[in-house]
Backbone bond lengths (Angstrom), bond angles and torsions (degrees), N, CA, C in turn:
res aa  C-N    CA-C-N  psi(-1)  N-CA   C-N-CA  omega(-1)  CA-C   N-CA-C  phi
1 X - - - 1.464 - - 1.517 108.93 -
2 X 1.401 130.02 136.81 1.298 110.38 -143.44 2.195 74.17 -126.19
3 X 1.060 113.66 171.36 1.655 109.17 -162.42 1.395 92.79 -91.98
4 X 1.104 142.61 -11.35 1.863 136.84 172.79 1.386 104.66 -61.98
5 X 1.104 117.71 -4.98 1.551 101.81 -166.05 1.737 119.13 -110.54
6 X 1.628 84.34 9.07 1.653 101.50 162.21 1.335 107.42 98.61
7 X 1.180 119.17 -38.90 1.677 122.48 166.98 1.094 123.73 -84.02
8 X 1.514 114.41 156.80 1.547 111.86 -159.78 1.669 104.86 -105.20
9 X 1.414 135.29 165.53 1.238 133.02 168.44 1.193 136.29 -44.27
10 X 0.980 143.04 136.67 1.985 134.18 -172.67 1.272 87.16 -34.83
11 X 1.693 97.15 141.26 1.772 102.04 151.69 1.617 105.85 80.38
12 X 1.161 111.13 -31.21 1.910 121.76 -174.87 0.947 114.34 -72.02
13 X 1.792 135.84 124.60 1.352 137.04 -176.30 1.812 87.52 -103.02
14 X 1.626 116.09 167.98 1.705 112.07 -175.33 1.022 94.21 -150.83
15 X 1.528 130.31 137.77 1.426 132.69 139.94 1.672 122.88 -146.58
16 X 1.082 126.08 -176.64 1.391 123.74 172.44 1.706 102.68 88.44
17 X 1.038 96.72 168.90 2.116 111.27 -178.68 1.587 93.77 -169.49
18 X 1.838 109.05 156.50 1.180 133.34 -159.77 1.644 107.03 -131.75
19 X 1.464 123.23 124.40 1.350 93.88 149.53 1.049 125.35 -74.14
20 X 1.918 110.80 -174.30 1.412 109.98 169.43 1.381 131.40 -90.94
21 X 1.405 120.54 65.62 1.540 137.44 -177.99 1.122 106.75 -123.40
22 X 1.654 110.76 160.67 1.117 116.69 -171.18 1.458 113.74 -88.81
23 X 1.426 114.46 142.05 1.458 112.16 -158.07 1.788 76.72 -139.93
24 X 1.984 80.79 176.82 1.943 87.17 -176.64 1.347 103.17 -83.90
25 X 1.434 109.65 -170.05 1.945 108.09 -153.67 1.379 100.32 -87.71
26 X 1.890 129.92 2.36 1.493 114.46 -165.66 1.178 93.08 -129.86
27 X 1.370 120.42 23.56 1.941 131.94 -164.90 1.716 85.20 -62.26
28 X 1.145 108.47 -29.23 1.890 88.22 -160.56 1.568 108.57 -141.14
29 X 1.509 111.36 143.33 1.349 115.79 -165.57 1.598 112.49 -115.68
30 X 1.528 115.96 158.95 1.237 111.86 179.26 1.877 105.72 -147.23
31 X 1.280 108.20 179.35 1.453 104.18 -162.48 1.412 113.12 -140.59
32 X 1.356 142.74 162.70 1.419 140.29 -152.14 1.809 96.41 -146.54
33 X 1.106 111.06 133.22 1.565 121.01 168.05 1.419 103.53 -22.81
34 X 1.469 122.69 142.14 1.388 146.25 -170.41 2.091 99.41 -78.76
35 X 1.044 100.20 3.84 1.396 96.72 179.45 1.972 99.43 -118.43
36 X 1.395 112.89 5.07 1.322 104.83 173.57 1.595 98.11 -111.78
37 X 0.882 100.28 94.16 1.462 109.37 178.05 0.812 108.31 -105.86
38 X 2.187 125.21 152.13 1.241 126.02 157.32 1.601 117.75 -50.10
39 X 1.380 101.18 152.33 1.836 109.43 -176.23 1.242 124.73 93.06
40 X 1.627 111.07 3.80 1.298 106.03 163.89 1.802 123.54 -74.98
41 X 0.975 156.80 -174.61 1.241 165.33 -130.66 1.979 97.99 -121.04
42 X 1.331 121.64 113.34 1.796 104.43 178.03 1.361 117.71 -48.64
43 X 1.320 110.18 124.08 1.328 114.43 -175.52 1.964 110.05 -85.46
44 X 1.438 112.98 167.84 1.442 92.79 169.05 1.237 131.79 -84.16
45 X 1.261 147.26 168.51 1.351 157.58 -125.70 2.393 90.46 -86.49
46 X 0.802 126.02 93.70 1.216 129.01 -176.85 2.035 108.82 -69.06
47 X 0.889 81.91 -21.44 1.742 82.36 -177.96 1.479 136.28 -18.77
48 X 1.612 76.27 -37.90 1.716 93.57 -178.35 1.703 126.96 -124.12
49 X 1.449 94.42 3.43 1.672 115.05 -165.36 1.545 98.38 -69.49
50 X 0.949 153.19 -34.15 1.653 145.94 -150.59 2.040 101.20 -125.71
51 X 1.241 102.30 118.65 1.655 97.85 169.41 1.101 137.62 -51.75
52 X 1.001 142.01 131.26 1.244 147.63 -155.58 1.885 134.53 30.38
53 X 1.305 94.06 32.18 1.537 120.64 160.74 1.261 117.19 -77.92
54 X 1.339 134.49 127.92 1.247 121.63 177.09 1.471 120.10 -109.81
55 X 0.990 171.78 -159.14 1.767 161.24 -68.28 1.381 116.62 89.85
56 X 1.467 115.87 83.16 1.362 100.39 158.10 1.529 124.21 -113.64
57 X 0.900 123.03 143.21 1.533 141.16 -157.85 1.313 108.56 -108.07
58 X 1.466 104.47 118.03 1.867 102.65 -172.80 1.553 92.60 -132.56
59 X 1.445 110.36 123.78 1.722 101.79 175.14 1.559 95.62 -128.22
60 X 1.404 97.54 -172.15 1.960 114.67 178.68 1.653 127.38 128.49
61 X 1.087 95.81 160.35 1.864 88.92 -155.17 1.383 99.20 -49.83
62 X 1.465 118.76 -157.72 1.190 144.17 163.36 1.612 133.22 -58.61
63 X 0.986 135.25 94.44 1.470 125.57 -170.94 1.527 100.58 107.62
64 X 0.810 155.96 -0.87 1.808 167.74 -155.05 1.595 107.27 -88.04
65 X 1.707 116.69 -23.74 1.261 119.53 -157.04 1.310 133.16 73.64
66 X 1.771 119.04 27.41 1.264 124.28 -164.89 1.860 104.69 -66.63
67 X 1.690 103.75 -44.56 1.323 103.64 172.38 1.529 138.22 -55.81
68 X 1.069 121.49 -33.75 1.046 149.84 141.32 1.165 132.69 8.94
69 X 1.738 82.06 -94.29 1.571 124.00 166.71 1.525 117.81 -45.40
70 X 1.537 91.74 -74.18 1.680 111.78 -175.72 1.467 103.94 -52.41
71 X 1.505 148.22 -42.18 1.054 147.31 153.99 1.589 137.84 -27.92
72 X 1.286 108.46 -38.99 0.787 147.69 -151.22 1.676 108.24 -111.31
73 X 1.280 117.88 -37.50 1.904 143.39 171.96 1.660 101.57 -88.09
74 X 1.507 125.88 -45.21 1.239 119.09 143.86 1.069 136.95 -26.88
75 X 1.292 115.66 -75.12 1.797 124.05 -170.34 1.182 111.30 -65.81
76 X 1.261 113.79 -41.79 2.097 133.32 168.38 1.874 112.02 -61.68
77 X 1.338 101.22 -12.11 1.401 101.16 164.18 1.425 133.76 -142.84
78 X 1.603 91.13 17.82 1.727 120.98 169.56 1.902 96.72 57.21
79 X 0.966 111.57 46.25 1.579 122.41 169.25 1.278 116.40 -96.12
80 X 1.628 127.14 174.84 1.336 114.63 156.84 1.104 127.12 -123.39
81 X 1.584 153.14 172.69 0.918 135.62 -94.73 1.932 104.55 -161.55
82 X 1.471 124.92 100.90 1.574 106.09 176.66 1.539 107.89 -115.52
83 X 1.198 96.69 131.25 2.167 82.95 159.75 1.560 96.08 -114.47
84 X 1.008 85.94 146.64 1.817 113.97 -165.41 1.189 90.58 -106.67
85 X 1.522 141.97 -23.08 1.386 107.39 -177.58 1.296 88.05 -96.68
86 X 1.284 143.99 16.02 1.873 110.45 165.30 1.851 104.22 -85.29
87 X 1.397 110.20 18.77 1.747 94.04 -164.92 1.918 69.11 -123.92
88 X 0.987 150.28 20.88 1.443 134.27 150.81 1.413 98.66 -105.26
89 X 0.969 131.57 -21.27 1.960 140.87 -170.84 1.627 82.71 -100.95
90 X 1.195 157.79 -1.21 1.769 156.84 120.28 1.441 104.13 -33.29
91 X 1.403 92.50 -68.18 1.729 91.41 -163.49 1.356 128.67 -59.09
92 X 1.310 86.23 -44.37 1.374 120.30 179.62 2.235 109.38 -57.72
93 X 1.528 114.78 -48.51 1.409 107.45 169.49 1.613 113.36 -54.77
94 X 1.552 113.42 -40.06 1.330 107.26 -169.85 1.756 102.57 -75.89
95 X 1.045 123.66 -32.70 1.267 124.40 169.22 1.617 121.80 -36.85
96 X 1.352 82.45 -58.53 1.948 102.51 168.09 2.051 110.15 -47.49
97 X 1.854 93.40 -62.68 1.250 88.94 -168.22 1.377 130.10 -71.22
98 X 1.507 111.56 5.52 1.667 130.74 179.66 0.971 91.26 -93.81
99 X 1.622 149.34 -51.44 1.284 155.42 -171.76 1.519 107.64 81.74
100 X 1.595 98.32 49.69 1.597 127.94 -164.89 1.858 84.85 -78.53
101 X 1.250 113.69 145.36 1.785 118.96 177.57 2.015 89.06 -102.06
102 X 2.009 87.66 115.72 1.322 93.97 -154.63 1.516 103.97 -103.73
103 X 1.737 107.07 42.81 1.291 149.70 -170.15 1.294 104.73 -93.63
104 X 1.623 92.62 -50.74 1.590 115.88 -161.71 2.081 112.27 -99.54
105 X 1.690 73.66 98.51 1.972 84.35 179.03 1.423 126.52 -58.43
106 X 1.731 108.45 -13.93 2.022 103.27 -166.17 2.468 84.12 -86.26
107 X 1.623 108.78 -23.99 1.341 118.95 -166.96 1.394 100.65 -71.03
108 X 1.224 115.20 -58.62 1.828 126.62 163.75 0.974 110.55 -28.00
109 X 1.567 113.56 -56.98 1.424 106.57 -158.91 1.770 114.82 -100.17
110 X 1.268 94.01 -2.28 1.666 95.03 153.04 0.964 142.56 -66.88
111 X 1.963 113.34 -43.90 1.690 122.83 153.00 1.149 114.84 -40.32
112 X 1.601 117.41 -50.73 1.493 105.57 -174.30 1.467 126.28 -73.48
113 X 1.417 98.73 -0.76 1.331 101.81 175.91 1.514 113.19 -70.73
114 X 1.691 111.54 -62.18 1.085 141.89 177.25 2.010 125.21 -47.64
115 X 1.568 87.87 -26.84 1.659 95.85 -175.70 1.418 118.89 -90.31
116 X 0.923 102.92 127.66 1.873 106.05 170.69 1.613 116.89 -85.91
117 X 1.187 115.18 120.00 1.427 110.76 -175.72 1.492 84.69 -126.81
118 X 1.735 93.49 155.69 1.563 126.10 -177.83 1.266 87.22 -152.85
119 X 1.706 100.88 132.36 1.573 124.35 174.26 1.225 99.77 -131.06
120 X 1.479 114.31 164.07 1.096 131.65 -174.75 1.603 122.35 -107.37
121 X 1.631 135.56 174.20 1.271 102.07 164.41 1.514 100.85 -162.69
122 X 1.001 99.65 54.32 1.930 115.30 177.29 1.803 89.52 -111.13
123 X 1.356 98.81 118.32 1.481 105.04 172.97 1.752 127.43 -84.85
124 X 0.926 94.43 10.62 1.624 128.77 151.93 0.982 139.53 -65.37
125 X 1.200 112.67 -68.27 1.630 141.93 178.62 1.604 102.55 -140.16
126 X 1.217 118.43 107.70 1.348 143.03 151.83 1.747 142.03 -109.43
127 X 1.146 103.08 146.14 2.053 99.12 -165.84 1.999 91.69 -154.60
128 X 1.431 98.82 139.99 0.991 84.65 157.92 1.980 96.13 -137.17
129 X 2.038 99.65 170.62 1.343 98.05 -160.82 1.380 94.77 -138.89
130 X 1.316 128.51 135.01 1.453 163.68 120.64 1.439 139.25 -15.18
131 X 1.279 129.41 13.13 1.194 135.10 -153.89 1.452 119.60 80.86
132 X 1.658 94.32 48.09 1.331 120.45 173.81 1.524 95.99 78.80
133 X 1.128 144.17 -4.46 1.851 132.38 -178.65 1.563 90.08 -117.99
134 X 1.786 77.50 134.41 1.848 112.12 -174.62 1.501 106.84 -71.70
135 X 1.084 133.72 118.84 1.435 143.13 -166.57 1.305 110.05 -115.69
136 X 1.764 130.33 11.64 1.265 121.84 -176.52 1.422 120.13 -49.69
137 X 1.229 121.26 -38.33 1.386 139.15 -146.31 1.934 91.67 -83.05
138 X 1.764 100.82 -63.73 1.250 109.60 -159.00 1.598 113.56 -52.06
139 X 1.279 101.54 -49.83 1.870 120.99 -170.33 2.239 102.89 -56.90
140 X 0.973 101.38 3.25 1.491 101.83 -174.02 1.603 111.05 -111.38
141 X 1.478 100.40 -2.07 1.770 98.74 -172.77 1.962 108.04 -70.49
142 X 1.406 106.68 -166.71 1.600 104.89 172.75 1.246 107.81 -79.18
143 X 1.598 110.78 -36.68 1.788 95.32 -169.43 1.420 118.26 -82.45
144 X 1.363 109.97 6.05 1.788 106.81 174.17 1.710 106.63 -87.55
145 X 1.758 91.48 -39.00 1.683 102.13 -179.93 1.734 97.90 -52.20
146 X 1.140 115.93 -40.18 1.690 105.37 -154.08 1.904 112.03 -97.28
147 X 1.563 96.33 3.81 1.274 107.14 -171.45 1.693 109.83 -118.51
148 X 1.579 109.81 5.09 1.363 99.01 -163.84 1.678 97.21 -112.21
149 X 0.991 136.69 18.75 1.701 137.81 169.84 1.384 74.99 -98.13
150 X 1.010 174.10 45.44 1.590 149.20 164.96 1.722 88.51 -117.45
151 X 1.869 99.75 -52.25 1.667 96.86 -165.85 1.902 115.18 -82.30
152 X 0.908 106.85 -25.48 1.805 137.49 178.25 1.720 87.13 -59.63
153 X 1.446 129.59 -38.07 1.201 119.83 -177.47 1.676 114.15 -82.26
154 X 1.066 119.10 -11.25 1.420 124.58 -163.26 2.001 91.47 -68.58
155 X 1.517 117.36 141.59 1.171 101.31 176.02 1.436 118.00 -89.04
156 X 1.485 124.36 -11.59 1.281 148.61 168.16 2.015 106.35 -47.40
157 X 1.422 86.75 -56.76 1.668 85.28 -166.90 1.546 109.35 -97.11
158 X 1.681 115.11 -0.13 1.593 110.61 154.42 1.497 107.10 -72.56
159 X 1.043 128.37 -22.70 1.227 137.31 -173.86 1.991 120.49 -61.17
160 X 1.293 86.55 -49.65 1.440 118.58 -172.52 1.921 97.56 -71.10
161 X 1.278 98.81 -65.17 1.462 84.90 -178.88 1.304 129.44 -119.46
162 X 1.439 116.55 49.38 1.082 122.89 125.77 1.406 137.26 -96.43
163 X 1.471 95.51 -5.57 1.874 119.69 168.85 1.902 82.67 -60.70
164 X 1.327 139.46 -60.62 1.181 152.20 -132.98 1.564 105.31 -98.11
165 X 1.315 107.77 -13.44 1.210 111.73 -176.49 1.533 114.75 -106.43
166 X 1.475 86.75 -20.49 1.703 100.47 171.00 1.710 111.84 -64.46
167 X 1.202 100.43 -67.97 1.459 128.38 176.63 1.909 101.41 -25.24
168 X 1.575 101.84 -68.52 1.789 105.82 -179.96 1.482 121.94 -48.97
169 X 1.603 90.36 -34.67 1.443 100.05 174.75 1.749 131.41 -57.09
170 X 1.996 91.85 -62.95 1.492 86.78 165.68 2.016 115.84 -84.70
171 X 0.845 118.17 24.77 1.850 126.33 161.75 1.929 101.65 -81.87
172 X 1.224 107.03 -40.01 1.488 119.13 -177.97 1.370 130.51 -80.74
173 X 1.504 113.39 -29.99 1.190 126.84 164.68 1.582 108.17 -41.00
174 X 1.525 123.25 -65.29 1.266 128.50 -124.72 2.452 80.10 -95.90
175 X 1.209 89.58 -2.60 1.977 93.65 177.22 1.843 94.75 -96.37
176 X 1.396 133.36 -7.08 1.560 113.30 -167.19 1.327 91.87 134.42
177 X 1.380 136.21 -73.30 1.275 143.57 -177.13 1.692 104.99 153.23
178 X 1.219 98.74 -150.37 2.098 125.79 -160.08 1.335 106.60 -138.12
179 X 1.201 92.80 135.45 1.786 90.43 142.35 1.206 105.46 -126.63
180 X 1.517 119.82 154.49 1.623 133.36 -149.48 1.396 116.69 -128.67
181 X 0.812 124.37 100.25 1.873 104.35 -174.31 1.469 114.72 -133.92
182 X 1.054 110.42 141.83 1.810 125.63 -175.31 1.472 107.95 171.38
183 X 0.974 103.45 -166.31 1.883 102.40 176.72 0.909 112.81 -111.12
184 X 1.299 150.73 54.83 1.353 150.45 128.00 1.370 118.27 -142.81
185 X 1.650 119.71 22.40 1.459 116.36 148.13 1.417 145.31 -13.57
186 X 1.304 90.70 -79.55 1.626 108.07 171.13 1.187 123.52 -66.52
187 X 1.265 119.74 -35.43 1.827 125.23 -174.01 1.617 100.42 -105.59
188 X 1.406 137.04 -16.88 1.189 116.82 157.07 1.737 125.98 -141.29
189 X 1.254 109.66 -8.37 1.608 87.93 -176.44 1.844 94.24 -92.85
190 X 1.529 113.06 -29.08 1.702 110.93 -172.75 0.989 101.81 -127.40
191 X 1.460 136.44 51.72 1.337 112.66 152.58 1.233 167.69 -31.91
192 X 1.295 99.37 -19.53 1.192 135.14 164.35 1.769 130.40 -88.55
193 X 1.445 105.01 -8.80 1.307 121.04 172.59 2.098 107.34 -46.93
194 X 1.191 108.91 133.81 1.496 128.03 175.21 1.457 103.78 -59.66
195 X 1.105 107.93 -51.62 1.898 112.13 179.35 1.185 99.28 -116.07
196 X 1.866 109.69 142.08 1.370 129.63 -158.55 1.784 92.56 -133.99
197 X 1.008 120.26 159.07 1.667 111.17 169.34 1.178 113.72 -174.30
198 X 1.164 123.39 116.38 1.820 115.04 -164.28 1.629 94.34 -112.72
199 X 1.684 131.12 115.70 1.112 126.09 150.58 1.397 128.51 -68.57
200 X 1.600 130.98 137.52 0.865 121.37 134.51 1.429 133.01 -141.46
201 X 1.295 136.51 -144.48 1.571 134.97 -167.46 1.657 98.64 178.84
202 X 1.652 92.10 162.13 1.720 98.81 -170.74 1.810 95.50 -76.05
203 X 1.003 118.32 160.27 1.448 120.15 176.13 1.331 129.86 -81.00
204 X 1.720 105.72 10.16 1.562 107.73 161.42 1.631 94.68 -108.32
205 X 0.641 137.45 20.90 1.450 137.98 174.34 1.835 114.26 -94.94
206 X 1.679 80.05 -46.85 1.279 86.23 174.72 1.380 140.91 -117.71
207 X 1.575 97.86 22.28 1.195 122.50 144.32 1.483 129.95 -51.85
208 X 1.873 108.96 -62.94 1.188 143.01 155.82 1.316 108.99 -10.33
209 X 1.845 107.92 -61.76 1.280 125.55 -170.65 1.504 115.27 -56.29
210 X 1.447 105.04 -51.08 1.510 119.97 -156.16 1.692 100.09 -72.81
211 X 1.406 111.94 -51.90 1.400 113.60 165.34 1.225 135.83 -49.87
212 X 1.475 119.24 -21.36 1.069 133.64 161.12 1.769 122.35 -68.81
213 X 1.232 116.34 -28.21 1.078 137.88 -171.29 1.847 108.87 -94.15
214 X 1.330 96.16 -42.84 2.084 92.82 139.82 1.195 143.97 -141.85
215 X 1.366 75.04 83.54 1.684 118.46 170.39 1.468 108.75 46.20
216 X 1.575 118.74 25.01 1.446 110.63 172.48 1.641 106.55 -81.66
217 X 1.284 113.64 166.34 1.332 131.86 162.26 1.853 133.39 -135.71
218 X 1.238 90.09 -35.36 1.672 98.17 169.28 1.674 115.09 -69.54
219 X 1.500 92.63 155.30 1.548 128.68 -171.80 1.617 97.81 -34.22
220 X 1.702 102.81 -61.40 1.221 126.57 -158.41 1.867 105.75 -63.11
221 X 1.201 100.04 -61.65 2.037 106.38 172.04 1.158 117.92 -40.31
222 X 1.894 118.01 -37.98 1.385 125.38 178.94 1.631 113.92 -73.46
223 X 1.306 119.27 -44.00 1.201 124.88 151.23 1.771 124.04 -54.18
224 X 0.967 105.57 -56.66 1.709 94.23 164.93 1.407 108.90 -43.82
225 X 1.299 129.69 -45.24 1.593 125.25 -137.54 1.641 90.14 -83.92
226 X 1.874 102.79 -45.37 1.502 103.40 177.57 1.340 122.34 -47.65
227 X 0.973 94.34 -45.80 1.817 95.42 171.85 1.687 128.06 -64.66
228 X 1.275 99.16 -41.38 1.616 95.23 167.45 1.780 123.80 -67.90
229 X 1.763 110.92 -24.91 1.108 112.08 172.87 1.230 104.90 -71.24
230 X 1.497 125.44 -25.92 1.849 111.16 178.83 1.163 101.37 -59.94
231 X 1.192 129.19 -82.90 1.454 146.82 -179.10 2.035 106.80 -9.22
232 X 0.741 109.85 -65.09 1.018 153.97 157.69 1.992 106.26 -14.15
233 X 1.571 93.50 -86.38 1.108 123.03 -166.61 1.942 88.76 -56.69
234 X 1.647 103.72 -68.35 1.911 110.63 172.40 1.796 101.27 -30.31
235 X 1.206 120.56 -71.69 1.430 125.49 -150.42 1.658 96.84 -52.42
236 X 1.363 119.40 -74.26 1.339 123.04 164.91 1.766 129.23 -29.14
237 X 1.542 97.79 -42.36 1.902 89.23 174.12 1.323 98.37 -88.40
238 X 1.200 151.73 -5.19 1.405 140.13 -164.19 1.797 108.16 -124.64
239 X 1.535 114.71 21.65 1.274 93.18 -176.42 1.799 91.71 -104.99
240 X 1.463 91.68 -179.75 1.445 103.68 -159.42 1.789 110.36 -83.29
241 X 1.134 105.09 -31.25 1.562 101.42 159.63 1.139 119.67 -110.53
242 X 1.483 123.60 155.91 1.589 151.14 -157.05 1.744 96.28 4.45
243 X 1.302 126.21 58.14 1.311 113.41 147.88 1.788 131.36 -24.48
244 X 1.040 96.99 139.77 1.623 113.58 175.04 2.048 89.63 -56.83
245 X 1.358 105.30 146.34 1.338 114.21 -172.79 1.894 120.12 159.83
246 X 1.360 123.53 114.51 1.076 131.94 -149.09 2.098 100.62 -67.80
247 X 1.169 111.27 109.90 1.215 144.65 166.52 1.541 95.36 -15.36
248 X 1.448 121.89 134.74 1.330 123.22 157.26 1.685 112.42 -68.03
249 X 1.179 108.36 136.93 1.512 107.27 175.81 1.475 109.39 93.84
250 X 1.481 134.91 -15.61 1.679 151.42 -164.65 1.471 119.52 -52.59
251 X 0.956 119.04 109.54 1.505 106.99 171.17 1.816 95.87 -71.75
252 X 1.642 92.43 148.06 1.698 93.61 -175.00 1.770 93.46 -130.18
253 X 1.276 85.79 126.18 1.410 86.36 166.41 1.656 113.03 -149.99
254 X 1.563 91.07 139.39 1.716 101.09 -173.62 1.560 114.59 -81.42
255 X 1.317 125.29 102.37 1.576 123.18 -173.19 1.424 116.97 -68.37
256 X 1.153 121.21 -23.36 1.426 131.18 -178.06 1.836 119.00 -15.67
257 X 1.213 95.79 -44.41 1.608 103.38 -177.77 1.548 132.35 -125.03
258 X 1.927 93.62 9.32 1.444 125.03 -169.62 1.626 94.32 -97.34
259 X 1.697 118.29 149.18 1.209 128.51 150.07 1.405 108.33 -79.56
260 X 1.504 101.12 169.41 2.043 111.89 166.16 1.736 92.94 -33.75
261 X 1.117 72.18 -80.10 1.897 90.09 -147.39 2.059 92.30 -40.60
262 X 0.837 141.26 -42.77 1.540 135.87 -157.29 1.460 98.53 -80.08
263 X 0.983 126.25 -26.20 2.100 138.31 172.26 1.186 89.04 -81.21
264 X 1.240 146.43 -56.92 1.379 125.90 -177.99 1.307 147.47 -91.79
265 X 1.147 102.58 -17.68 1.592 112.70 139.26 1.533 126.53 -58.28
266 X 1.522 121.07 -17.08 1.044 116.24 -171.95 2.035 89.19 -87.32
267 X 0.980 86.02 -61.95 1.714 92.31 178.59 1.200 96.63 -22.64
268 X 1.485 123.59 -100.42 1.568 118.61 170.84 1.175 129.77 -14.68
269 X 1.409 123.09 -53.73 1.937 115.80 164.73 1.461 104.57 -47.42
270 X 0.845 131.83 -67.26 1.209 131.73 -134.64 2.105 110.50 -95.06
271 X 1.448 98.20 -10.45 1.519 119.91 160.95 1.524 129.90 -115.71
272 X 1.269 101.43 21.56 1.697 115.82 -151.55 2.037 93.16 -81.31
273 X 1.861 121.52 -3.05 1.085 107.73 175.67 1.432 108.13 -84.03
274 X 1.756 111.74 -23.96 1.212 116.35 -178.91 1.614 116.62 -82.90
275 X 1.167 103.66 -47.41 1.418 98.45 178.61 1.852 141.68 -80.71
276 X 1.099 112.56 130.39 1.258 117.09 -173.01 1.497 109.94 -125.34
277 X 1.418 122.61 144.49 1.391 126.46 159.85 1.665 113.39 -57.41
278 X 1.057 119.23 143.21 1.953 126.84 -179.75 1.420 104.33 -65.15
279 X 0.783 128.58 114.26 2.019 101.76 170.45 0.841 115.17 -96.02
């Protein structure tokens, strides 16, 4: 069942809609059957396990337009749809709301033990949920943005959900396929994905973006934001597991001066042997 067709996946609750602007890469969330829960065991790389399923893999820092994009490569190929970083920006709110020290990796990796997450993956209508409570809203503030490279580093809770991300993946195959996006797509949860695509943009660009996305406008917010995306951008390429890092095989493209539609058409040119609409 492919998500254009108005209904959502077994098990999949849906809500929310996007325009077509460029937003930051975790602007939008999605959710996975209540039986793919974090804490299952890492499964192997599904990318390629089911015939004629397809996998496309969209990664890149923050502000890059990964959401966007991948949204957008979905609906244009009647696929469905995960962002993986709103289920580390999950962990990461309840982290906050325990007032867990998100310093402390054996504490990290206890929430994630304990939490049930359900994502969604209609790129349409997306929600993701918390022990059954919808967290779209919360997981998008500054202090999750500025607190979630701390928990995303724990190797315990990369563990957990990309075990979970695997799982949605091959559940999706056997509907058309996914598109996947976060920063370590391509080089670790799907490696094996047919289409690879690493976004990015200069970091006042996508500063611009991110501030825009909450509701800042002054000189000063855009400058704050730049600075937290550095920070940010370091913590993520320099941590010790699956660092942020451009995918072997990646189409790379710099969005900086591209609309939606001109990033994704290029994607499509330039994958148009791999990609096909589902019929």
């Amino acid at each position: 069942m492919s998500p254009d067709d108005g209904s959502a996946a077994p098990g999949v609750a849906t809500t929310g809609s996007h325009d077509d602007v460029f937003v930051t890469e975790d602007q939008e969330t999605t959710r996975s059957s209540s039986s793919s829960q974090a804490g299952a065991a890492p499964a192997p790389d599904p990318a390629r396990s089911a015939a004629g399923g397809l996998v496309v893999a969209v990664d890149g820092p923050g502000g890059s337009g990964k959401s966007t994009v991948s949204r957008q490569i979905a609906r244009q190929l009647r696929l469905r749809y995960l962002d993986t970083g709103a289920m580390y920006r999950a962990i990461t709110q309840v982290a906050l709301d325990r007032r867990i020290d998100i310093e402390d990796p054996v504490a990290v990796a206890e929430v994630a033990e304990r939490t049930v997450l359900t994502i969604g993956t209609d790129p349409d209508q997306s929600t993701i949920h918390v022990d059954g409570v919808n967290l779209d809203e919360q997981i998008r503030t500054r202090a999750v943005t500025n607190a979630v490279s701390a928990i995303a580093a724990v190797p315990a809770v990369r563990a957990r959900l990309v075990a979970q991300q695997r799982e949605i993946i091959a559940e999706s195959l056997a509907a058309g396929g996914i598109v996947v996006e976060g920063r370590d797509i391509g080089s670790v949860v799907a490696p094996d994905a047919p289409v690879k695509v690493f976004l990015t943009a200069s970091t006042e660009v996508r500063a611009l973006r991110r501030s825009r996305q909450l509701g800042e406008k002054g000189v000063d917010d855009v400058a704050r934001t730049l600075a937290e995306l550095d920070r940010r951008d370091a913590l993520d390429s320099s941590r010790t597991v699956d660092p942020l890092s451009i995918p072997e095989g990646a189409i790379v493209l710099d969005s900086s001066a591209l609309s939606v539609s001109e990033v994704v058409d290029e994607v499509m040119r330039r994958s148009e042997h791999l990609l096909a609409p589902t019929p």
